[in-house]
MDTraj code that builds the backbone (N, CA, C; nanometers):
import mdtraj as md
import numpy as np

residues = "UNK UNK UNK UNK UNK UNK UNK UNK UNK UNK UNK UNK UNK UNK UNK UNK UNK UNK UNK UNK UNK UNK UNK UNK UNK UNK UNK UNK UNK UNK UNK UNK UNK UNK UNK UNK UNK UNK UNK UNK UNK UNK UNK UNK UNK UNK UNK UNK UNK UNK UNK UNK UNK UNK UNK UNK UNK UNK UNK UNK UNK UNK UNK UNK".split()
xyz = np.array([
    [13.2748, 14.1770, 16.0214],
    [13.1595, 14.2561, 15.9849],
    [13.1287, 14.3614, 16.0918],
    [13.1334, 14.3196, 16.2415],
    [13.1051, 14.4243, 16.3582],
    [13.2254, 14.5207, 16.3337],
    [13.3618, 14.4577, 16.2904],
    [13.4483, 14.5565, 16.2954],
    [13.4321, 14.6648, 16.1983],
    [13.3602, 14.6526, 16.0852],
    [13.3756, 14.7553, 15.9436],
    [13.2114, 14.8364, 15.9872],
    [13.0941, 14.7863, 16.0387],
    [12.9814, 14.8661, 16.1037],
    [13.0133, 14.9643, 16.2054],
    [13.1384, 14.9324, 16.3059],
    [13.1985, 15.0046, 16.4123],
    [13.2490, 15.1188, 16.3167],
    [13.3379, 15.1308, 16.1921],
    [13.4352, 15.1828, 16.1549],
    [13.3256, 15.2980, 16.0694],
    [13.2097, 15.2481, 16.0386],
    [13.1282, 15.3218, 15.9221],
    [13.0849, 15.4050, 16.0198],
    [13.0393, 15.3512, 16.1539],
    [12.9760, 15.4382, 16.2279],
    [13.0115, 15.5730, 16.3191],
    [13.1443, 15.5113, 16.3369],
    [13.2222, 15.5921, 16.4070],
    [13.2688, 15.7547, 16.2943],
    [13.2852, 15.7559, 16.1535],
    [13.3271, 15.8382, 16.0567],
    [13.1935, 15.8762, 16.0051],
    [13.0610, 15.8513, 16.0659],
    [12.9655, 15.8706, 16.0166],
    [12.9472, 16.0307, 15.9638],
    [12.9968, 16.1124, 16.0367],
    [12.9764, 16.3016, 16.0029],
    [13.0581, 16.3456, 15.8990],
    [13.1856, 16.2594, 15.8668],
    [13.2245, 16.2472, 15.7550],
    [13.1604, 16.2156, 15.6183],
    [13.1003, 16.1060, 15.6202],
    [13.1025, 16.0055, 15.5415],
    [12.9782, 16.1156, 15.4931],
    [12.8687, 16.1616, 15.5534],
    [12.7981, 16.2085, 15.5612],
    [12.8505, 16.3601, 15.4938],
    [12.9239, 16.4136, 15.5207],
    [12.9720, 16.5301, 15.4383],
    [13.0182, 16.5035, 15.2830],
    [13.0809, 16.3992, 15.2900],
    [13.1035, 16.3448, 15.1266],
    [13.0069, 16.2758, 15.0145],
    [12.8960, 16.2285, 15.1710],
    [12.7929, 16.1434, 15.0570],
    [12.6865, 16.2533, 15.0195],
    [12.6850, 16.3678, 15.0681],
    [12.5216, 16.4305, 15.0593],
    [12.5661, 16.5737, 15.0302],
    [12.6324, 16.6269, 15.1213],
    [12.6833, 16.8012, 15.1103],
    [12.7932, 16.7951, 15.0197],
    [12.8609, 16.7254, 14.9116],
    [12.9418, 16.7678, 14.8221],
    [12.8588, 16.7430, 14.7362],
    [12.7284, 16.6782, 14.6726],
    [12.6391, 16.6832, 14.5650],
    [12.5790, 16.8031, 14.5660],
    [12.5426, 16.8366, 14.7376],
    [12.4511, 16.9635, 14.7423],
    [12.5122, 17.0957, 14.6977],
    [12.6842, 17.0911, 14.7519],
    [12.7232, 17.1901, 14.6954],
    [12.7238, 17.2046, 14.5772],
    [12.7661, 17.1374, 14.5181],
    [12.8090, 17.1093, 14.3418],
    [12.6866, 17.1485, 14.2894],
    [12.5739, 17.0827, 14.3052],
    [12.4558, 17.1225, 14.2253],
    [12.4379, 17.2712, 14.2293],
    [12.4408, 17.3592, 14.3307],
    [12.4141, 17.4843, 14.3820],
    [12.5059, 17.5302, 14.3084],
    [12.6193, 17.5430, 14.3149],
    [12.7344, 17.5734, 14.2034],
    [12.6914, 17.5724, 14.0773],
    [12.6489, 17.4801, 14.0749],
    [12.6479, 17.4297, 13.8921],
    [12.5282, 17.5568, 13.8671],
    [12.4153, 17.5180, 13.9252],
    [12.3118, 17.6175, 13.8670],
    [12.2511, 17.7239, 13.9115],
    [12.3899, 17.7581, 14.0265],
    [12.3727, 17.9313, 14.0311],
    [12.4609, 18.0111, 13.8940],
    [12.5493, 17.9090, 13.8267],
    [12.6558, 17.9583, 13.7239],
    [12.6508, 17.8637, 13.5914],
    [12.5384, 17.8965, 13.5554],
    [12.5075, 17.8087, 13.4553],
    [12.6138, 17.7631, 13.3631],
    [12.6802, 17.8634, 13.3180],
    [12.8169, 17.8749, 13.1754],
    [12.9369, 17.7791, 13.2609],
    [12.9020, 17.7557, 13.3788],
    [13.0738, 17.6100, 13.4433],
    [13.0112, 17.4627, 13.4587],
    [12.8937, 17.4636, 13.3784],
    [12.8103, 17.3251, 13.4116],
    [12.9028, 17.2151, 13.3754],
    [12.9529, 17.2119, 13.2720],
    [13.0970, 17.1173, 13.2517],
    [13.2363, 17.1189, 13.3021],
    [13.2417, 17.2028, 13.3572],
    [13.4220, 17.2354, 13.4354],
    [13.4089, 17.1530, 13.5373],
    [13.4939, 17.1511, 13.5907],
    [13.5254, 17.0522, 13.7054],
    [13.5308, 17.1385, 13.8731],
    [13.5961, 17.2734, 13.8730],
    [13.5539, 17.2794, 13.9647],
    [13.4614, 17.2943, 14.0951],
    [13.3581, 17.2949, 14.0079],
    [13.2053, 17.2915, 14.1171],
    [13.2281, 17.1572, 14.2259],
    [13.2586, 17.0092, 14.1403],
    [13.2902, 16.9291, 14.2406],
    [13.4591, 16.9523, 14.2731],
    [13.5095, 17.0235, 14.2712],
    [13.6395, 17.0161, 14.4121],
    [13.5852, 17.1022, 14.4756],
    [13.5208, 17.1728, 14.4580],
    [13.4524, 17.3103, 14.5617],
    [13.3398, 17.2260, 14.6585],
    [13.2634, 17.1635, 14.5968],
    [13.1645, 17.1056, 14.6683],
    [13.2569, 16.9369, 14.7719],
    [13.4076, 16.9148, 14.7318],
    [13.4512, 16.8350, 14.7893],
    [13.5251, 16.8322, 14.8864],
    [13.5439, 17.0266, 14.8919],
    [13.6203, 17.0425, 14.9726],
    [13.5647, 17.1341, 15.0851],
    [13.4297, 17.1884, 15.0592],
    [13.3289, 17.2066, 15.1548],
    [13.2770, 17.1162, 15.2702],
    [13.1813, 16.9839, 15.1656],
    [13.1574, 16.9325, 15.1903],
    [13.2292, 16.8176, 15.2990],
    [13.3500, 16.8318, 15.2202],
    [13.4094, 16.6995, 15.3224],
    [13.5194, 16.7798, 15.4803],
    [13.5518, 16.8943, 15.4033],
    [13.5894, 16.9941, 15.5226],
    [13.4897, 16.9990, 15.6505],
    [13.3627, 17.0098, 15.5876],
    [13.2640, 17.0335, 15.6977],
    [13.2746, 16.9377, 15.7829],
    [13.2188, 16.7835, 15.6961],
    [13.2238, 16.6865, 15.7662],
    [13.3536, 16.6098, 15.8885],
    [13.4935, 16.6597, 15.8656],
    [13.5796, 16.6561, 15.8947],
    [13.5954, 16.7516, 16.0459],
    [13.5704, 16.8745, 16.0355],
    [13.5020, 16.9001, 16.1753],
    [13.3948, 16.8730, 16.2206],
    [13.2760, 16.8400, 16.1932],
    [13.1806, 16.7753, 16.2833],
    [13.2890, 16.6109, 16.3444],
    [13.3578, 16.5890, 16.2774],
    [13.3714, 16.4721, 16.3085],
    [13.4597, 16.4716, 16.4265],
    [13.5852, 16.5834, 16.3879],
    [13.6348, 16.5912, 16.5166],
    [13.5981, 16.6971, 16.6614],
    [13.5214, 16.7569, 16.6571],
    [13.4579, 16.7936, 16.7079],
    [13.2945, 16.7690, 16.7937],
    [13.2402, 16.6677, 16.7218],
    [13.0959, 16.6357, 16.7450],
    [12.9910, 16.6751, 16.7397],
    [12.9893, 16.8159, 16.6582],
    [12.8439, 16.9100, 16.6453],
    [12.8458, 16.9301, 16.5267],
    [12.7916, 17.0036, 16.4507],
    [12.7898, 17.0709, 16.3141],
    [12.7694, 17.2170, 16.3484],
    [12.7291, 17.2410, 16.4283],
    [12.7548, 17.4060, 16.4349],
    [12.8467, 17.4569, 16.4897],
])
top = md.Topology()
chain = top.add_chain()
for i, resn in enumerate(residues, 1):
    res = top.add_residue(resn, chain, resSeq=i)
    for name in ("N", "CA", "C"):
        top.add_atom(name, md.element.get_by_symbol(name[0]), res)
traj = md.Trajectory(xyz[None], top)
């Protein structure tokens, strides 16, 4: 259990880019462009933002 709390914590800026900033993108997507509300790519756009971002904060340690 300490080992998988270590593991969540440590990928936290990640985890954090996939759990929160790929919804945020997607939504923003979706209803700045109303007519792609059903297509799919709003979430690879918002998955590959989102988790891109998180992916450098992570290796890096900042977000800016």
């Amino acid at each position: 259990m300490a080992r998988l709390l270590t593991l969540i914590f440590q990928n936290l800026p990640f985890l954090f880019g996939l759990g929160f900033l790929t919804p945020l993108v997607t939504q923003v997507l979706e209803r700045t462009t109303p007519s792609v509300s059903g297509a799919a790519w709003p979430l690879v756009a918002g998955l590959v933002i989102g988790g891109g971002w998180g992916a450098i904060a992570q290796k890096t340690g900042r977000w800016v």
